[in-house]
C-alpha positions as CSV (number, residue, x, y, z in Angstrom):
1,X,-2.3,-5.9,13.0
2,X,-0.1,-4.5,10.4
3,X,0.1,-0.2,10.5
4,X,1.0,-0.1,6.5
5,X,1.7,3.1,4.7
6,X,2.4,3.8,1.3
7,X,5.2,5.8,0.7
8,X,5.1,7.7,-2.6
9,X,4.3,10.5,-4.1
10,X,1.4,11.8,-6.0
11,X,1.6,9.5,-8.9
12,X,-0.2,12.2,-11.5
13,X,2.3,15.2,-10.9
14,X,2.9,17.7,-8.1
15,X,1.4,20.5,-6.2
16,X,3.7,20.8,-3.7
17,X,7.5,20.4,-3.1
18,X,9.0,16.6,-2.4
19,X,8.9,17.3,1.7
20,X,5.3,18.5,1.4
21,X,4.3,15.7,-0.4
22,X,5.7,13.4,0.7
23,X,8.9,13.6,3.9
24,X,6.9,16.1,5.8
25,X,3.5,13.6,6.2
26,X,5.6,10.6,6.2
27,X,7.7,12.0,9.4
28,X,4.9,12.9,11.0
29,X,3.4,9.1,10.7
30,X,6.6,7.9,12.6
31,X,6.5,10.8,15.1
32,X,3.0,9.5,15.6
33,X,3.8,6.1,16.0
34,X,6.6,6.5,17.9
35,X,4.7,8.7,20.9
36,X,1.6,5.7,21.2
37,X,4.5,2.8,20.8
38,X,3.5,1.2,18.0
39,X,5.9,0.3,14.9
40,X,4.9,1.0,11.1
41,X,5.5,-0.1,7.8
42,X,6.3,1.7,5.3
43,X,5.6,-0.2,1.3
44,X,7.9,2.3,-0.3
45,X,7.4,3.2,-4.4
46,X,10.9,2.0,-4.8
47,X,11.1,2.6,-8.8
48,X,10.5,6.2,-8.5
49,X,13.9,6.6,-6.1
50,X,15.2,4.8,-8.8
51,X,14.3,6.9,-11.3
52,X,14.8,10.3,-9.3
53,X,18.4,8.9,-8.6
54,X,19.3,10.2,-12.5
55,X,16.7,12.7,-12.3
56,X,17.0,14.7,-8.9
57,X,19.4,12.8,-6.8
58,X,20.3,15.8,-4.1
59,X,16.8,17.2,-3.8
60,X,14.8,13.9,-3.9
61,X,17.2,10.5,-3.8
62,X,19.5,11.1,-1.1
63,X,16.6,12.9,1.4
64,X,14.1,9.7,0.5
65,X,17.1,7.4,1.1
66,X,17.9,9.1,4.2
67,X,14.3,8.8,5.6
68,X,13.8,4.7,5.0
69,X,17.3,5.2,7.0
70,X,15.8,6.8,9.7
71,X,13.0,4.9,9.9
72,X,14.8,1.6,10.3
73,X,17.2,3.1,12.9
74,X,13.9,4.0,14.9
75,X,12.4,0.5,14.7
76,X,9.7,0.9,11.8
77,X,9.9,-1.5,8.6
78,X,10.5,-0.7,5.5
79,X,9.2,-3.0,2.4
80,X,8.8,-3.2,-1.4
81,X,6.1,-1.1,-3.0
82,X,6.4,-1.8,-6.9
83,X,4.8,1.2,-9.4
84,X,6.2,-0.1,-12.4
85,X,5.2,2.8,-14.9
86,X,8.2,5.1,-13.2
87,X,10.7,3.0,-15.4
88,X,9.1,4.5,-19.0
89,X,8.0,7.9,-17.3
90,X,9.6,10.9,-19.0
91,X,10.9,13.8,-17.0
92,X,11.6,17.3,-18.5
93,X,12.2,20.8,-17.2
94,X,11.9,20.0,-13.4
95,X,8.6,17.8,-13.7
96,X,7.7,14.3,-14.4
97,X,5.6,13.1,-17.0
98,X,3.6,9.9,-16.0
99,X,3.9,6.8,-18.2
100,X,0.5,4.4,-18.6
101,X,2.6,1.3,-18.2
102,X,1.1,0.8,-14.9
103,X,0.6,-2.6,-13.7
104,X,3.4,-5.3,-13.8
105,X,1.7,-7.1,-16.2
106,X,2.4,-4.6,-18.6
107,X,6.2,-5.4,-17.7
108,X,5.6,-8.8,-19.3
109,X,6.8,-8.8,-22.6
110,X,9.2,-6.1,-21.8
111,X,12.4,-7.7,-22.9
112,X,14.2,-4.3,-22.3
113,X,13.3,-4.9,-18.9
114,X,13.8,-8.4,-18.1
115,X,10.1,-8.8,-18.1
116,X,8.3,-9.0,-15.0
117,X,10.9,-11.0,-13.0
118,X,13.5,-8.1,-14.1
119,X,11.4,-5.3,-13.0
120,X,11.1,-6.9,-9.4
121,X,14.4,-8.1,-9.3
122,X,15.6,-4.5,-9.9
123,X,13.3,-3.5,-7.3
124,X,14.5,-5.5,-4.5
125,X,18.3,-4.9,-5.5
126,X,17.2,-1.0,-5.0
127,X,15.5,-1.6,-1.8
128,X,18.4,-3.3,-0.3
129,X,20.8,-1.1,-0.9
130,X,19.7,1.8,0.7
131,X,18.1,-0.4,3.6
132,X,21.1,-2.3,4.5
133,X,23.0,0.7,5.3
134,X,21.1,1.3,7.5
135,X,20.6,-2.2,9.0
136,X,22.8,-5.2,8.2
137,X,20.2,-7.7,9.2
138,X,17.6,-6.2,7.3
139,X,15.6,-8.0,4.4
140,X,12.9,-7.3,1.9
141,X,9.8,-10.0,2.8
142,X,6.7,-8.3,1.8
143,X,5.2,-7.0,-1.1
144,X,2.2,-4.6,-2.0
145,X,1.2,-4.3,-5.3
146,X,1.1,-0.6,-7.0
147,X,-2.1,0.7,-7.2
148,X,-3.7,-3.5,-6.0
149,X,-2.3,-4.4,-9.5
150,X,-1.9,-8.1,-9.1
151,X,-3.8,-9.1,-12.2
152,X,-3.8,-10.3,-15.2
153,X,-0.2,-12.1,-14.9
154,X,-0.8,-13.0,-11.5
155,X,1.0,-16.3,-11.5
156,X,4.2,-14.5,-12.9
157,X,4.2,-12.1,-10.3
158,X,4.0,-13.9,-7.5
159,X,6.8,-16.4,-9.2
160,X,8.8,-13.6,-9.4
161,X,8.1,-12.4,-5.8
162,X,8.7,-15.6,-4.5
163,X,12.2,-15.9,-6.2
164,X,13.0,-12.5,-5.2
165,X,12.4,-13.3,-1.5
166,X,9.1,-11.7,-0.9
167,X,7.3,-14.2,1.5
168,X,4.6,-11.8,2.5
169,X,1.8,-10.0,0.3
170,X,-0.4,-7.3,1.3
171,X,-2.4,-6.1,-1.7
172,X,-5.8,-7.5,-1.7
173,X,-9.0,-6.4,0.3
174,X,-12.0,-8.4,0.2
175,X,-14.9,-7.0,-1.9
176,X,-12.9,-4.2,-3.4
177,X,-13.3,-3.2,-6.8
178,X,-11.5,-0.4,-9.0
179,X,-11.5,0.4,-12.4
180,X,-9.7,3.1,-15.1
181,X,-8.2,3.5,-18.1
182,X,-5.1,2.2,-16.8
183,X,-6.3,-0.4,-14.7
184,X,-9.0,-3.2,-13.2
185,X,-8.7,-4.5,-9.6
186,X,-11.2,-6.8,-8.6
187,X,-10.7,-8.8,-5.0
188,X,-14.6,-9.9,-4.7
189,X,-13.6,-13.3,-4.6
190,X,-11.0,-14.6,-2.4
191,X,-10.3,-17.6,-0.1
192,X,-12.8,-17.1,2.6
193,X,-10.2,-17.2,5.6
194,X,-8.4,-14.5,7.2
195,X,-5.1,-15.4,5.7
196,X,-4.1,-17.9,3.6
197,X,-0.7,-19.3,1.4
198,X,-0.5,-18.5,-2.3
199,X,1.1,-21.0,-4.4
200,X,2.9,-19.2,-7.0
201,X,2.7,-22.1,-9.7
202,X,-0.5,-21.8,-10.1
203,X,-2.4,-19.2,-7.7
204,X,-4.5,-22.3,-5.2
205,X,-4.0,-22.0,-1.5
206,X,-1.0,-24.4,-0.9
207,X,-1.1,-26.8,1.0
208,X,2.2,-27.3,2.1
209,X,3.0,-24.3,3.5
210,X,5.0,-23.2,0.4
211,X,4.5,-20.0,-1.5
212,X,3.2,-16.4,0.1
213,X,1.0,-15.5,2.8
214,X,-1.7,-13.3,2.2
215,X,-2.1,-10.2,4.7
216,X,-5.1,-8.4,3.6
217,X,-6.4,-5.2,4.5
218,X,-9.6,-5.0,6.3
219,X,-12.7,-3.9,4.6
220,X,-16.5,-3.9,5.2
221,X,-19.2,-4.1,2.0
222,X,-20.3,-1.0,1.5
223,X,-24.3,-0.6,2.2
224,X,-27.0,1.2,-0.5
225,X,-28.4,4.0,2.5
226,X,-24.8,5.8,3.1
227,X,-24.8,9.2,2.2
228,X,-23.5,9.4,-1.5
229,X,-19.8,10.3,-1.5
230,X,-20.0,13.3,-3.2
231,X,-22.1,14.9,-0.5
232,X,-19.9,13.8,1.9
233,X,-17.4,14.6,0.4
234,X,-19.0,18.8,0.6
235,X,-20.0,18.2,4.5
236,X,-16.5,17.2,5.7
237,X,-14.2,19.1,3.4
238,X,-13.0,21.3,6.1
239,X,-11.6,17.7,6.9
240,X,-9.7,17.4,3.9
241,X,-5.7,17.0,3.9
242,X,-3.5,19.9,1.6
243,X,-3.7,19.2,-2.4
244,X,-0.6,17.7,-2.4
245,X,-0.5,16.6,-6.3
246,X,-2.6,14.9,-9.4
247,X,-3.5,11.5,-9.3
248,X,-2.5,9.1,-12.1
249,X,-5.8,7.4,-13.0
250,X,-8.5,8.7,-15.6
251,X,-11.9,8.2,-16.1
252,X,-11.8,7.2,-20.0
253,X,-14.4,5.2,-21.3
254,X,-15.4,3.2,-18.5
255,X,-18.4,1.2,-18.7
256,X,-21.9,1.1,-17.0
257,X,-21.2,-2.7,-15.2
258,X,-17.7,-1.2,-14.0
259,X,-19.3,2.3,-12.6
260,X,-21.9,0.0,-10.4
261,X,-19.2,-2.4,-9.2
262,X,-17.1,0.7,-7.9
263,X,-20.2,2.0,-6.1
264,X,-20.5,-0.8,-4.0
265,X,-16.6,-1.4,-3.6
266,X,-16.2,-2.5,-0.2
267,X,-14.4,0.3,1.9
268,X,-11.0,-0.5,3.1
269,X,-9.1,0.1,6.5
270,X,-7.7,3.7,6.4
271,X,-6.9,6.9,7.4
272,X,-7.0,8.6,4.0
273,X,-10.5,9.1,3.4
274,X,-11.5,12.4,5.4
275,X,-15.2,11.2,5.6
276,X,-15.0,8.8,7.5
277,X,-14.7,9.0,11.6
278,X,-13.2,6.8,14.4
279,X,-16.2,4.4,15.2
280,X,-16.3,3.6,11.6
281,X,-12.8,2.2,11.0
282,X,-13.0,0.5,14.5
283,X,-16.7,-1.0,12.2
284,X,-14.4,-2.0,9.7
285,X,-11.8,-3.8,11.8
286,X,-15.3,-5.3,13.6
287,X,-16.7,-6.5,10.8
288,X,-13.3,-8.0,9.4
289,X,-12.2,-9.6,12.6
290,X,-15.8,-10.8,13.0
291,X,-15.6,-12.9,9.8
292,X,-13.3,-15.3,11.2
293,X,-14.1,-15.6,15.0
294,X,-13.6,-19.5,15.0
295,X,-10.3,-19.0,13.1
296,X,-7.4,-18.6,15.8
297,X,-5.1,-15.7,14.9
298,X,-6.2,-13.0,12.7
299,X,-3.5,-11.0,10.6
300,X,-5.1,-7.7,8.7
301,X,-3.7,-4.4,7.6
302,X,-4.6,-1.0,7.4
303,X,-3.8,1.3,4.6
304,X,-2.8,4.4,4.3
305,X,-0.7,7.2,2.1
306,X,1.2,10.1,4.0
307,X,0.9,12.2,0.6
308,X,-3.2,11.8,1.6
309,X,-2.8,12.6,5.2
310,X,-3.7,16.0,7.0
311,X,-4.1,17.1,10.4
312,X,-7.5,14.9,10.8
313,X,-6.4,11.7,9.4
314,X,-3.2,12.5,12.3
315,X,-6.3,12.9,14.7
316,X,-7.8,9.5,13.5
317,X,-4.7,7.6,13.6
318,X,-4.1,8.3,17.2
319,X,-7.7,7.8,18.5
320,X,-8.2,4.5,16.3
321,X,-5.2,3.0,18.2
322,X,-5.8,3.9,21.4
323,X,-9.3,2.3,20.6
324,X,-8.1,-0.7,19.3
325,X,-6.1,-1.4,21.7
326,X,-8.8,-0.8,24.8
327,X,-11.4,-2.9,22.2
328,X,-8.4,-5.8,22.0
329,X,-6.1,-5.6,24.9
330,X,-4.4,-9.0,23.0
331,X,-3.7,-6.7,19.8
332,X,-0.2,-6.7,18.4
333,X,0.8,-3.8,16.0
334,X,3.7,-5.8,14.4
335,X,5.5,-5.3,11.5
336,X,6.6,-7.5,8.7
337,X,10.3,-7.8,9.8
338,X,8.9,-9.2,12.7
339,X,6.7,-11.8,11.2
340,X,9.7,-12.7,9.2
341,X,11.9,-13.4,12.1
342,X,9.3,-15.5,13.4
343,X,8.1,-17.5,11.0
């Protein structure tokens, strides 16, 4: 099992300063980690470091390159978390101002860019250089897709991954289905097995081992006789983690068909969602493990975003491994560095 954490910051603006949004949670995942023994990943938005290099280097660069520092040094992994709308998003009197360039495919005909393969080719070159100060033997394998963005262009992202190294993926969760005026993610068909090899040429499970694996994260459908979210959202919102900052996305004009597909999104695997409790995301991890009893090994993620995180998702995370681990004594929280060195 695969303890994944997006590392950014809130992608519509800020409430906060950098280390409450972002450093302060992020620490405190590792801290975490660290006291139950269990390593974590961290997909880091790598562009917006990039960006913030020019923009605030002391106050934002060098602490954020510091931290995926200290994160190697104390075992954790750091790997490539691509939200491509930070390389046309304008920045003026202390404050960013959010681009809507924001899947890859948008990136394709981008000739100032390289396209898509230039985009995550300057992604990984950014990635390495701040990890391999840190560690010499590190390298950048996996891959999660900002905001699930894989489509449309799929096949020239993943060629693009694949050329750049990335031999792991974990963007997709079965059932789940998102919509905006920026963006449409829709993973409510795929392979039905708990991991399977994308062939980047053209997008079939290969068959020769060739091409990237597919980590998902763990979902369960979500059922017609829960309590409507928005009066959950009122009973547990002494639950709810600090506004940290705006989120990107926007309503807009989004259509009827779209609104009852993202009611019955499957739920994912996380601790970000303040509604939920314990037994549920150890239901989740059930239901998802359950699905492919007869299959050998079973390699899922869980999702999560420090910038989301307050004191009860800290609660959660330590009572959902400690519960995992007496529901599987066999579990292994690994990382993708690992899985890299032994595969």
């Amino acid at each position: 099992m695969f303890l994944t954490f997006d590392h950014e910051l809130p992608l519509g603006g800020l409430r906060a300063s950098y280390g409450e949004a972002l450093f302060e949670p992020a620490q405190r995942v590792m801290d975490v980690a660290d006291r139950l023994g269990v390593k974590v990943t961290l997909f880091t938005d790598i562009l917006c470091a990039h960006r913030y290099r020019t923009w605030d280097c002391a106050r934002f660069y060098e602490p954020y390159a510091q931290q995926l520092r200290e994160a190697l040094g104390r075992g954790h992994d750091v790997q490539l978390h691509i939200h491509p709308h930070w390389l046309t998003t304008g920045y003026a009197d202390g404050t960013f101002h959010p681009s809507a360039d924001f899947a890859l495919a948008d990136f394709k005909d981008r000739a100032a860019f390289g396209g898509i393969d230039g985009v995550v080719r300057l992604s990984v070159g950014q990635l390495n250089e701040i990890c391999l100060a840190a560690d010499a033997s590190y390298r950048c394998v996996a891959f999660r897709a900002g905001g699930y963005n894989l489509y449309p262009a799929t096949d020239t992202i993943f060629d693009a991954l694949y050329r750049a190294g990335i031999r792991y993926d974990s963007s997709m969760a079965r059932g789940y289905y998102f919509r905006s005026a920026l963006s449409e993610v829709d993973f409510r068909r795929l392979p039905a097995m708990p991991n399977w090899i994308v062939d980047p040429a053209n997008l079939r499970v290969a068959r020769d081992g060739e091409g990237i694996l597919e980590i998902p994260i763990a979902t369960i459908p979500k059922t017609p006789f829960e309590l409507p979210t928005r009066f959950k959202l009122k009973r547990y919102a002494h639950r709810a983690a600090t506004d940290r900052g705006a989120m990107i996305h926007q309503d807009g004009r989004i259509d009827a068909a779209s609104k009852i597909r993202m009611f019955f999104s499957a739920r994912m695997l996380s601790f970000d969602n303040h509604t939920l409790s314990v037994d549920y995301l150890l239901r989740i991890l059930r239901h998802h493990v359950s699905r492919y009893k007869n299959a050998g090994e079973v390699m899922t993620s869980l999702i999560s975003h420090p910038k989301s995180m307050g004191a009860y998702s800290f609660e959660m995370m330590e009572k959902f491994i400690s519960a995992v681990r007496k529901a599987y004594p066999d579990v292994e929280f690994a990382t993708f560095s690992q899985l890299g060195r032994n595969h």
